[in-house]
N, C-alpha and C positions, 0 to 999 in steps of 0.2 A: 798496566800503569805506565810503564816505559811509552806506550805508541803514545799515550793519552800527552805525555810529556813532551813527544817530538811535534806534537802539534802547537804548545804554549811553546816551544824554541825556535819553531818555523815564524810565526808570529813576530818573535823579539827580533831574529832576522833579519826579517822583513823592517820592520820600523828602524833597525840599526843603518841597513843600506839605506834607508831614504835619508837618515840624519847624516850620513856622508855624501852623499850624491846631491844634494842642496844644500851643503855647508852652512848649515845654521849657524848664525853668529854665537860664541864661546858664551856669552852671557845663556843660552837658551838651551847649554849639554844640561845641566845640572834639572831644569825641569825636566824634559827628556826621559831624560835616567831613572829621577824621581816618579813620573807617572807611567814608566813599562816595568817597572819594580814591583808597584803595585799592585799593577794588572796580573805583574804573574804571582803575585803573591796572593791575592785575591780569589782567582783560576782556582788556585792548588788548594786554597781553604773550602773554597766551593764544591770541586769536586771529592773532598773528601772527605767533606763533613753535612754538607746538602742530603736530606732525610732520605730522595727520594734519585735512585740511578742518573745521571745526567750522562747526554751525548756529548764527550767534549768538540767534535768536528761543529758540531750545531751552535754548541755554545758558542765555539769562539767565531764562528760564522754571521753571529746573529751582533756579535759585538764589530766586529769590521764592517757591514753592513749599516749597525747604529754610525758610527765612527763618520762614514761614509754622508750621511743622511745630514751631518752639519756641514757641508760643502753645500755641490750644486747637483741636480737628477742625474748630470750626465758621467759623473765619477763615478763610477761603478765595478765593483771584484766583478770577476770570474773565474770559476770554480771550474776544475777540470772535468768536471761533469757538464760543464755550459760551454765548454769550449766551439766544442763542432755546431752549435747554434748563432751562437756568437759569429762564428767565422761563414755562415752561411746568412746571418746577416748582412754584412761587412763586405763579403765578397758576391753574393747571389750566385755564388755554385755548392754545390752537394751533387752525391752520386744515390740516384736512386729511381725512379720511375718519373718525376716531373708531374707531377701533381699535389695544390695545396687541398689540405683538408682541414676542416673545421664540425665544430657540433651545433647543429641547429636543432633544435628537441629535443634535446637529447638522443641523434644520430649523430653518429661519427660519416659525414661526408666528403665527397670532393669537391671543391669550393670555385676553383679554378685546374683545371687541366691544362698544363703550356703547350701553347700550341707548338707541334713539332717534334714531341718527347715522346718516350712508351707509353703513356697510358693515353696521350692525344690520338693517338696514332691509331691505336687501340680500338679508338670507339668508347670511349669512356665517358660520360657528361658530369656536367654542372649537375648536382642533386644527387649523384649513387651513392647510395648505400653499402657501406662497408659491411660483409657481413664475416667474411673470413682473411685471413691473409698465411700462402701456406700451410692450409688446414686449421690453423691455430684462431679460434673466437674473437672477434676485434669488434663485437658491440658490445655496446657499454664503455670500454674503452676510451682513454683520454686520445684527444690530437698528438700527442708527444709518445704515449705507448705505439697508438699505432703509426705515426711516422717513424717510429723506428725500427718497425717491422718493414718495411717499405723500403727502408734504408739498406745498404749494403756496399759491399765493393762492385766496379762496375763490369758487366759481362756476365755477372752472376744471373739467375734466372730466380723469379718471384712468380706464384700463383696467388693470384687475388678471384674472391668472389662478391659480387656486388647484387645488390636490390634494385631495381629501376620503379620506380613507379608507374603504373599500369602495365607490369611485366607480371605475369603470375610466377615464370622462372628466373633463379640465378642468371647472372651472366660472369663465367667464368672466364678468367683470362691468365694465358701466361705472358707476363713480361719480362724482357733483357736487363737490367736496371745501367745506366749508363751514366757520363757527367751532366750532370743540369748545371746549363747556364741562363740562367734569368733573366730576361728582354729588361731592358732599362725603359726602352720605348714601349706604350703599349697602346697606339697611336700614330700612324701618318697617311697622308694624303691630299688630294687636292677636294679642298671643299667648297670651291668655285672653280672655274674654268681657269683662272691664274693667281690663287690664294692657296697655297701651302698649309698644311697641320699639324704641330706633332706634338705629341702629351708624352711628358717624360714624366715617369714617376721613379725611379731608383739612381742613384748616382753611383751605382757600385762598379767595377772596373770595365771599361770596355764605354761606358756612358759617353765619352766625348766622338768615339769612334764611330757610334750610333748615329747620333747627332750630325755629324759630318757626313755620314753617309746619305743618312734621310735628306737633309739638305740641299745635296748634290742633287741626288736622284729626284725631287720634286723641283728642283729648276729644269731638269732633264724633261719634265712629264707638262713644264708650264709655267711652273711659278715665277710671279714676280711682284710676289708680296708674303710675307710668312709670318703665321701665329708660332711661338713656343710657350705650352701648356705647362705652367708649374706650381697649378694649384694641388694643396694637398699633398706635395712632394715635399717628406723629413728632410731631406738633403743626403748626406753620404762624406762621398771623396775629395777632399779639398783639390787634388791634382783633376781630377774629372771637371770638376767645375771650373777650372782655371781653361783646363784643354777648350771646352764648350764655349769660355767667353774669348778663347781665342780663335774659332772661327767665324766670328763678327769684327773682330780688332785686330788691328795692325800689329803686327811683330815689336816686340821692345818694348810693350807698354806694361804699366801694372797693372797688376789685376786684385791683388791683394797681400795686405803686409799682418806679418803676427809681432805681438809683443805679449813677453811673458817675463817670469817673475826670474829666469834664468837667461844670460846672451845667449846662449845655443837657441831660444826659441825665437829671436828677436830675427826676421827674416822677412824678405821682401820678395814676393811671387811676382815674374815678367811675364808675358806672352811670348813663346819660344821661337813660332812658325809662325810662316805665311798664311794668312786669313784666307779665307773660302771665299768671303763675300762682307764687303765692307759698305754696299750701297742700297741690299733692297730690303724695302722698307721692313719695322721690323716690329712687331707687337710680343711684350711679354705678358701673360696671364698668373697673378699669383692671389694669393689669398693668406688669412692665418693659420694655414697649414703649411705655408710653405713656409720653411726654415733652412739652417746653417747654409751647407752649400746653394740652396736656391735662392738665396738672397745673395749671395756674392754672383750668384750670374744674375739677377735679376738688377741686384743694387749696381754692378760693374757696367754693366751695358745703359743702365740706367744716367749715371755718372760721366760717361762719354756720351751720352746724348745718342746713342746708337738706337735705344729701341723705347716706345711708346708703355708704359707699364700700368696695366689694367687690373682694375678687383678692388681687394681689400685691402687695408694695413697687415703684410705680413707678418708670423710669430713674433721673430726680433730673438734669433739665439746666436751671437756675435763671438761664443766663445768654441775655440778648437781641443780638441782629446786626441789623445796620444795612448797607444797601448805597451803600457810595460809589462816583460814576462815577470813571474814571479818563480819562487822555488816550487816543486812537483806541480810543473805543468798549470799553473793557476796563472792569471793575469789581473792586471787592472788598469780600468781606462782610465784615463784623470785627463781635467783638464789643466793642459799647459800656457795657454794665450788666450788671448782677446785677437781678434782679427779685425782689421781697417782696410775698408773698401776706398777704390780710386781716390773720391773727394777729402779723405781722408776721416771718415764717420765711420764708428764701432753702432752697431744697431741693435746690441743687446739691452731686452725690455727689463726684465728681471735683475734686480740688483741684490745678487747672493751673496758679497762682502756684509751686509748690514741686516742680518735676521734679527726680527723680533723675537721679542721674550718667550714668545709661542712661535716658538720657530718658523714663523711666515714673513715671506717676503715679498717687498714691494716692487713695484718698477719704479724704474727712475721718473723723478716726477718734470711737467713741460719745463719746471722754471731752471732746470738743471741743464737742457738740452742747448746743443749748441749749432751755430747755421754754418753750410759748407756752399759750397756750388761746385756743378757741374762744368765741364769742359766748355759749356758752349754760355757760363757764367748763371744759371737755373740757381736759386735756391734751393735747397735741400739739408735734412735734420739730420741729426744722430738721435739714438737711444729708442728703443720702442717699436723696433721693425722699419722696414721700408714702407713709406708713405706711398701709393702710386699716382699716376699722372694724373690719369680719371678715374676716381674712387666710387664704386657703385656699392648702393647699398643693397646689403643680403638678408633677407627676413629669415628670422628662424625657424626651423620647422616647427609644425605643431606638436605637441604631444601624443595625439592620437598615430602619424606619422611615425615620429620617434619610437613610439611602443611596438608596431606593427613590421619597422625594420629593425630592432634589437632583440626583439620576441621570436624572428626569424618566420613570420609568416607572410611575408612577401617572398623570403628566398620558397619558400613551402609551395605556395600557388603559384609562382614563375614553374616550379618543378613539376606541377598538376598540369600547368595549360601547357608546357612544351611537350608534355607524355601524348596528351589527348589531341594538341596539334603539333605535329611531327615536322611536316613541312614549314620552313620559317617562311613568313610575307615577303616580300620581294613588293619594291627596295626596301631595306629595312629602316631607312630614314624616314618615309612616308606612313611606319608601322603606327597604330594608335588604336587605345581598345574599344569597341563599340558600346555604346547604351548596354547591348544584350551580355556581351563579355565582363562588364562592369557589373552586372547586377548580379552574376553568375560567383563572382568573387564577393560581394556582401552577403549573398547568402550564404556561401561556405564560411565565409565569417562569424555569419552566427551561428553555426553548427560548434565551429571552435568556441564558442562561450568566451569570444573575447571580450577583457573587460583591463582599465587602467583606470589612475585619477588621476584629472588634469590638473594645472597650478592653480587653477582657479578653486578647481575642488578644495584642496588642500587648504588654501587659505580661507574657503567658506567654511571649512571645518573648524578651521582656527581661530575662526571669529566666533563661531557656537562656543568654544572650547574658552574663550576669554570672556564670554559674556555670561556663563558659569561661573568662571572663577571670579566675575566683578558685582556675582548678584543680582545679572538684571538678566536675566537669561529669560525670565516669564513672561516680564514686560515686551521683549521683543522675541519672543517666540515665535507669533504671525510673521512679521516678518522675516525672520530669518528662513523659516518652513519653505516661504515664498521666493526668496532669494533660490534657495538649496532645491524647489521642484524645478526654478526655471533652468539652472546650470544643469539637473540633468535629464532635462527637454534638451538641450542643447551635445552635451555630451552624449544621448541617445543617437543622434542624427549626426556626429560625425562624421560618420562613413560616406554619406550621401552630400553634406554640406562642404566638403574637403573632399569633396573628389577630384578636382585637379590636381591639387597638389599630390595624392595618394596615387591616381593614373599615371603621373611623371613619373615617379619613381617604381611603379611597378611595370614598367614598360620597359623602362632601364633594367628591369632586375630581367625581366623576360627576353632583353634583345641579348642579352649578356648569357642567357643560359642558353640562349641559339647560338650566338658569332663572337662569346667571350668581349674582351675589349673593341672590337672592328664593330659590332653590331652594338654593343652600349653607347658608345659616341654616336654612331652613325644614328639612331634614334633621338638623341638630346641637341643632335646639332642646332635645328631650328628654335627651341626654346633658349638656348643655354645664353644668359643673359651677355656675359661676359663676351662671346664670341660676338656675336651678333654685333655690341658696341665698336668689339674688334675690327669687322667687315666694313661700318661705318666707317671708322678713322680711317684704315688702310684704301676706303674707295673715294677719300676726297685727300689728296697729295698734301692740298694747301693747310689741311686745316693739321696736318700730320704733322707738316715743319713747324708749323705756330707751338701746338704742343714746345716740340723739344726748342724751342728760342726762350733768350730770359723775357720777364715777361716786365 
């Protein structure tokens, strides 16, 4: 009873430090008081009079958590059991072998090997099959049991056994386990004779150091013109991003201000150092995946007119978190500010002060927004992500796609045709699958018995399904029959009528299980819509300056 109690007094704690630490105004103790009186009053009724045994750690887990869930996604407890997760987030190091795993089929695999680490080094691929880890069973197994088998202090030694497809034996290994640090970059090069590349996807520490290196070393190798990829990149490190936009800009400038509900958060980010390179030209790639810090380096370079900004309308998550410890080793991110890019625009979509009665939330709407400009006087918006220069449209995948990459049978068949061809194509840019290699995958397809319903289906169902309920279901039975054979003539022949789109991306998933990140790019380079636009703008100077002038 007593432990169950220090968990309701950790709790009161906790809410008493924050009613001190944010000096809520005198009028707002009394409610306070009033509903942590409650809660523990409540607690104690609950657990001791509730029919059936309760966890109180869960219970009151489950209520920090609700508690939490009226804010915004990104406030978030952490539990001392999430800590080293959390922090392998946050920072992209852990000590263990260097290798991500995942479940596709229910196999626990390796998903990505890092290049450079023990189990790279190894001989370990894209597809193995976990089958042991120091003797001890690891199928069936979750990703998080068996990473933590994997896991350890570093210099310790790990025996892993794995499955390869078209291996009929194990392949055993001992590995050293050591510090993993996680490439921010996972992408550079030159992908013309003097065009520069580098796809950043992590902003975790070390990201601007990356950045700056690549940089350098691709004007070393030629460049003199460079893409930076930051589509799909969450963001990270607000100091990383800052570092990053200061090796395009001049020393002394800003790069971005916070304002929050406390003066300690109220702060204004300069550029420290002397810039790398303040004149060659300069394309950034983003999309709505890219968010927090990749919008302060995409919006900040955007802002100074420094770089051309190509894709989609970015996420738009304008606000910063801060991690406070809590008591026994728990934590909680919160967010403390709103952040303001150069022109002075916050580009947060979502407007979490104003939830609906059904707890959903809207984004700020056009008529709310307001106009900024640019350094070189551009219009430019707040609220709702970064707009880009040249906005290209993205079609979404089909469904039949969708199903076949979340069902994990693309990653499945990449793992069959790298088993059966060993040898990767050379170059791998040139790689693409033949007529025969194509048919060879829809046949295995239909060995899988795959099968989904597309939106269409669904809504042909829902129209049976309303013309029942309205009584006329008889009268139009012909044709709906007729409607519902031809959608699945159609659905039948997916495979075959969506094979480009299906080839792109299984080619990607195949260059990837050969050369990891180096050979997925290098395969999409020629399609990939965005770059391409990229090569355009950066190979006509004239039309590059027009862009960034007001217009």
């Amino acid at each position: 009873m007593n432990k169950k109690f220090r968990v309701t007094s950790l709790l009161l704690l906790i809410a008493l430090v924050a009613i001190f630490a944010f000096r809520a105004p005198a009028e707002k103790y009394f409610d306070i008081a009033k509903s942590l009186d409650i809660f523990a009053t409540l607690f104690k009724e609950v657990n001791t009079y509730y029919v059936d045994e309760v966890d109180p750690k869960k219970l009151i887990e489950t209520g920090i958590i609700g508690m939490l869930e009226q804010l915004d996604p990104y406030t978030d407890y952490i539990s001392e059991e999430n800590r080293e997760a959390f922090s392998i987030q946050t920072t992209g190091q852990y000590a263990g072998v260097g290798a991500l795993i995942g479940i596709v089929n229910k196999k626990t695999v390796i998903t990505n090997p890092y290049v450079g680490f023990p189990a790279h080094r190894a001989g370990l691929k894209v597809g193995d099959e976990f089958i042991a880890v120091d003797g001890k069973d690891a199928q069936g197994k979750s990703t998080s049991e068996v990473s933590n088998m994997l896991k350890g202090n570093p210099k310790t030694d790990v025996e892993i056994a794995v499955k390869r497809m078209g291996q009929k034996d194990l392949i055993k290994v001992k590995l050293t386990r050591e510090k993993i640090k996680i490439n921010n970059i996972t992408y550079q090069g030159l992908i013309d004779t003097d065009l520069g590349y580098i796809r950043l996807e992590e902003f975790t520490p070390g990201a601007s150091d990356e950045v700056k290196e690549a940089v350098l070393n691709l004007k070393k190798a030629g460049a003199k013109k460079l893409i930076l990829d930051l589509r799909n990149n969450p963001g990270g490190s607000l100091y990383e991003a800052i570092n990053i936009v200061n090796i395009f800009i001049p020393k002394g400038n800003e790069v971005v201000s916070t304002k929050g509900k406390l003066e300690e958060w109220n702060k204004t980010y300069t550029t420290l150092n002397g810039p790398i390179d303040t004149e060659t030209p300069l394309v950034v790639l983003a999309n709505g995946g890219s968010a927090s810090a990749s919008e302060i380096v995409a919006g900040s370079l955007q802002d100074y007119d420094r770089a051309v900004l190509i894709g989609q309308k970015t996420f738009g998550k304008g606000l910063v978190q801060t991690t406070r410890q809590l008591s026994y080793n728990a934590q909680l991110k919160v967010t403390t500010a709103k952040y303001y890019i150069p022109s002075g625009r916050c580009i947060q979509a979502l407007d979490y002060s104003h939830r609906k009665s059904d707890g959903s939330v809207d984004k700020f709407a056009d008529s709310t927004k307001s106009e900024f400009k640019t350094k070189n006087g551009r219009k430019v918006y707040d609220g709702g992500g970064l707009d880009p220069d040249i906005h290209l449209k993205k079609e979404a995948p089909s469904s039949a796609l969708v199903e076949l990459n979340n069902a994990g049978y693309l990653f499945d068949y990449a793992t069959k045709y790298c088993s059966e061809n060993p040898i990767p194509p050379t170059p791998m840019k040139n790689f693409r699958l033949s007529d025969i290699d194509y048919k060879k995958f829809t046949d295995w397809m239909k060995a899988q018995k795959f099968s989904y319903t597309t939106e269409l289906e669904k809504k042909a169902n829902d129209l049976v399904a309303s013309a029942k309920a309205e009584r006329h279901y008889e009268d139009l039975k012909p044709s709906l029959a007729e409607l519902q054979n031809k959608i699945n003539d159609y659905h039948t022949a997916d495979l075959t009528r969506l094979r480009t789109e299906i080839s792109a991306l299984l080619e990607e998933e195949i260059a990837f299980h050969y050369q990891l990140g180096t050979g997925q790019v290098e395969v999409s380079l020629s399609r990939d819509h965005e770059i391409q636009e990229a090569r355009k703008i950066l190979a006509d100077i004239v039309s590059y300056k027009k862009i960034l002038s007001p217009r």
